[in-house]
Structures are given as C-alpha cells and as structure tokens.
C-alpha positions as CSV (number, residue, x, y, z in Angstrom):
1,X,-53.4,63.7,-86.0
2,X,-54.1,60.2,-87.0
3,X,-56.1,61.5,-90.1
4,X,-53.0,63.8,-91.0
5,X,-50.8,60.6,-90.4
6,X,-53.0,58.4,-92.5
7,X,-53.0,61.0,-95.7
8,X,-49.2,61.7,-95.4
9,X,-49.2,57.2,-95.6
10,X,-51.4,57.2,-98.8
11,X,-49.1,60.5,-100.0
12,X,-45.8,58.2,-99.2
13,X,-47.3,55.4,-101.1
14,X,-47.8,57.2,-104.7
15,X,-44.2,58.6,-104.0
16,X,-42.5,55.5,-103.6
17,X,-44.7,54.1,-106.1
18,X,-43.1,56.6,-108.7
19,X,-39.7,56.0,-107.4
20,X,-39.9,52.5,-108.3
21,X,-39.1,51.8,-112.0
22,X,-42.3,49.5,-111.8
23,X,-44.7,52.1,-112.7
24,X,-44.5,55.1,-115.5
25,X,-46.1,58.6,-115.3
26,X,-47.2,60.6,-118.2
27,X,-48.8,63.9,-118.6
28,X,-52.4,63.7,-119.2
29,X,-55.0,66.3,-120.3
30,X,-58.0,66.6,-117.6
31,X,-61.6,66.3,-118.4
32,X,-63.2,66.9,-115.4
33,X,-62.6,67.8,-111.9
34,X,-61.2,64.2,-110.5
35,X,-61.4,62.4,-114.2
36,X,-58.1,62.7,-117.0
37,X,-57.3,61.0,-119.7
38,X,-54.4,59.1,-120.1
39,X,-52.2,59.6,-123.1
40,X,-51.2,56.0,-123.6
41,X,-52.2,52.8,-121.8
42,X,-48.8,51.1,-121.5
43,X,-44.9,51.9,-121.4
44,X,-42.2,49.3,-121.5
45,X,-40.5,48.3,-118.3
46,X,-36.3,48.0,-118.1
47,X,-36.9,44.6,-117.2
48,X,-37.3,42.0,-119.9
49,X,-40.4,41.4,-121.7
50,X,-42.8,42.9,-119.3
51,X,-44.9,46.0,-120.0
52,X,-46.5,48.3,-117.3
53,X,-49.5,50.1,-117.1
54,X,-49.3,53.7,-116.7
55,X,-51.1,55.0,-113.3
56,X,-53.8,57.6,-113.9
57,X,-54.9,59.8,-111.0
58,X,-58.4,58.3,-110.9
59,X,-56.1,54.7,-110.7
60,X,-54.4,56.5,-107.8
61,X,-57.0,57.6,-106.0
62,X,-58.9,54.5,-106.3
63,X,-55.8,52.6,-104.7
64,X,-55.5,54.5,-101.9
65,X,-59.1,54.2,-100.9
66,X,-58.5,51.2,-101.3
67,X,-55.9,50.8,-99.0
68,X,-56.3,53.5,-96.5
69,X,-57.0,51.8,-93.2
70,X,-58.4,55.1,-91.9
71,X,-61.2,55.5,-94.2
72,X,-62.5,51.6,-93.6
73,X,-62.0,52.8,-89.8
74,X,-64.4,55.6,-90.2
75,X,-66.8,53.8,-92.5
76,X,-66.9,51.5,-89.5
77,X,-67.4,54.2,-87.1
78,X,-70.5,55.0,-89.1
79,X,-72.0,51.5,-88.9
80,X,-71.2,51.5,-85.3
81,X,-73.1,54.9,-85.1
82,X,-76.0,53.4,-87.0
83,X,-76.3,50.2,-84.7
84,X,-76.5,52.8,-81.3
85,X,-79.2,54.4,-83.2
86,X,-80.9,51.4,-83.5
87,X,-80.3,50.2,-80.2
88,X,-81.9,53.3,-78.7
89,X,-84.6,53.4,-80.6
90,X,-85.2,49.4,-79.5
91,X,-86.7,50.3,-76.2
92,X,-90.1,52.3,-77.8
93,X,-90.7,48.6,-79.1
94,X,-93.4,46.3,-76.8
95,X,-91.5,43.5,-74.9
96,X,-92.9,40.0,-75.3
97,X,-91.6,37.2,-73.0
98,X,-93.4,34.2,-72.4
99,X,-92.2,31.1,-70.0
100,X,-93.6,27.5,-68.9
101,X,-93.2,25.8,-65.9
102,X,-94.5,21.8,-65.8
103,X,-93.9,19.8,-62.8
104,X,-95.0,15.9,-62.1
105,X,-94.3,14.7,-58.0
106,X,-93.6,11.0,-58.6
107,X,-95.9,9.4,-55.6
108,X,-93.2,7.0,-54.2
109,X,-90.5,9.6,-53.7
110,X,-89.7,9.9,-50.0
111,X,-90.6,13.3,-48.1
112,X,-94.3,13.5,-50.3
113,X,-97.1,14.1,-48.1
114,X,-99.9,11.6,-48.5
115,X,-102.2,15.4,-48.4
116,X,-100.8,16.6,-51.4
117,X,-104.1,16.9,-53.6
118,X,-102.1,17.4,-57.0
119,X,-99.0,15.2,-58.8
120,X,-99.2,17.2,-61.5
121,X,-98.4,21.0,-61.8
122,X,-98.4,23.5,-65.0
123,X,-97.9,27.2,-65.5
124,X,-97.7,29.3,-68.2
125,X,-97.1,33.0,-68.4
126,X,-97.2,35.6,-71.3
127,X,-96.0,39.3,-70.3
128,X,-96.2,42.3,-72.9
129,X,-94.5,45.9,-71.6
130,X,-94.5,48.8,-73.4
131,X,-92.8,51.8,-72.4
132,X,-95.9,54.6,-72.2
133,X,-93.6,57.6,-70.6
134,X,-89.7,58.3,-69.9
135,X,-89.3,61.9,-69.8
136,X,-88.0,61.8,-73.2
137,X,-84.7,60.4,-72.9
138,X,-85.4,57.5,-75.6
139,X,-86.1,60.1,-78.1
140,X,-83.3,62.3,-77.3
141,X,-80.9,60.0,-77.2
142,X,-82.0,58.7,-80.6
143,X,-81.4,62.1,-82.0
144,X,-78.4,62.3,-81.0
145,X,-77.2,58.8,-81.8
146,X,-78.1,60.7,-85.0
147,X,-76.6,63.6,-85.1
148,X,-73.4,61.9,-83.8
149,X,-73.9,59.4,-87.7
150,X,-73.9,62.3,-89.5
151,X,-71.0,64.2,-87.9
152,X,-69.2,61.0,-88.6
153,X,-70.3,60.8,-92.1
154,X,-69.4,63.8,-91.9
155,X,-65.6,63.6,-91.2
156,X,-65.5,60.3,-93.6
157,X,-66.2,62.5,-96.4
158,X,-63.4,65.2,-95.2
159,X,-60.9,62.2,-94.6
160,X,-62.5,61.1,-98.2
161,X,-61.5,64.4,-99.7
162,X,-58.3,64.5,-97.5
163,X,-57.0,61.6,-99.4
164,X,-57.7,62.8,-102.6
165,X,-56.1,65.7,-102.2
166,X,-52.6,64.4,-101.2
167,X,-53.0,61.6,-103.5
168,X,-53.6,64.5,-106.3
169,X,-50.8,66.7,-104.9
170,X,-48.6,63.7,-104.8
171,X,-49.2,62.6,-108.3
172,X,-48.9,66.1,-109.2
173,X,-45.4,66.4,-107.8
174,X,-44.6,63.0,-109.2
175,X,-45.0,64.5,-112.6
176,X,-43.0,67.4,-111.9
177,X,-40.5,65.4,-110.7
178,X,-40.3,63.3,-113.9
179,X,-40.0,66.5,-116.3
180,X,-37.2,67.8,-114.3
C-alpha cells in the first residue's frame, strides 16, 4: 500500500512537472532499454529571457530516485538488516573483560583494627569466554538475519523498478498529452 502510494507520489510529480510551463517535452528516439536521446537540449520558456532544459526520461527517473522517500526507506531497511546480521554473528566472538581494584586503609581512620596485617590492597582480573555450544541458534539466526537482507534487497529493487515504471508511463503519457 505504501509502495503503491509512494509510485503514484513520484507519478504525480512528472505530471505536475509537465503541467507547469517550466519544463518542455519532446519526442525522443530510444537507444536502449532505460536510455533515449533527446532531440534538442533546450526550449525557450514564455517568461522573459530564461531558457529551460528539456527533461529526458533518464532525467526523470533519476529525479524521482532521488526524491522518493520510500526507496531511501528501504535502502535503510537493508542497512538495518545488515547491522542485525552483524549483531548475531557478534556472539561466536571470544569476550575479553578485564577490571582493577586498588585499595590503601589510611592507618588513623577511626573503626581500623590495630590486627589488620595489610594497608594496602590490589586485584586484578582478566576473563576470556567463548561460546563452545548453543544448539545452533547463533547460526540460525544469522542465516536468517540473511535471508531476511536479501528479501529486502529484494523488494528495494521491485520498489526500484516500480518507480521507473510509473515514472516511464507518466512521461509517456505526458508526451501523449502534448501531441494531442
């Protein structure tokens, strides 16, 4: 729903884009299957001394990825993806902590026992774990932290595509429009 909402936004934005007398249209020949050529590189515009590029559909579809919130979203979903993946996998990694512990007993402090033997105490402590057996769940659950990156690389390239094909059916119309 959102995706169908987000390529209906970029759709909406090439329309209005063509309604405005801002930008000009022109037929171009195609080269290749998402590459034209345009036929000229500039028109004049009805306002006084200003001249106005002519969109092509690569120009088109370059805007709207660039302003499609939905495909930064899903790029972002994929980093996300990525960082669980990398979490997971964190605990097969040895833990390291150390810690220190120095104390001094100042002799004239009230409540020391005239017993005590030492003023002065030290501790240190270095602690390596490694995780030798968990029934596989770190593995498993770093496949599928996988599997769940590439479904949504997955679904970023068909939101990709999505977007180029309303932007391309758009532009299309847009030209249709303008021979009429």
């Amino acid at each position: 729903m959102v995706r169908s909402a987000l390529i209906a936004a970029a759709a909406a934005v090439v329309v209005l884009a063509a309604a405005q007398d801002h930008y000009a249209y022109s037929a171009e020949a195609r080269v290749g299957p998402f590459t034209t050529q345009a036929d000229s590189h500039s028109v004049p515009s009805p306002e006084k001394g200003v001249t106005v590029g002519i969109l092509t559909l690569d120009q088109c579809i370059e805007l709207a990825f660039k302003n499609n919130p939905g495909l930064q979203i899903e790029q972002e979903k994929i980093s996300e993806l990525e960082n669980d993946y990398a979490v997971v996998s964190s605990g097969l990694y040895p833990k390291l902590t150390a810690n220190a512990y120095y104390t001094k007993v100042n002799p004239d402090r009230v409540g020391v026992q005239v017993t005590m033997r030492y003023t002065e105490e030290a501790l240190g402590q270095l602690k390596l774990k490694q995780l030798l057996y968990d029934g596989g769940k770190i593995r498993y659950s770093g496949r599928a932290a996988l599997k769940a990156a590439d479904a949504q690389r997955s679904a970023a390239e068909a939101a990709r595509l999505d977007t180029v094909y309303a932007v391309s059916q758009a532009y299309y119309r847009v030209l249709e429009a303008r021979e009429l």
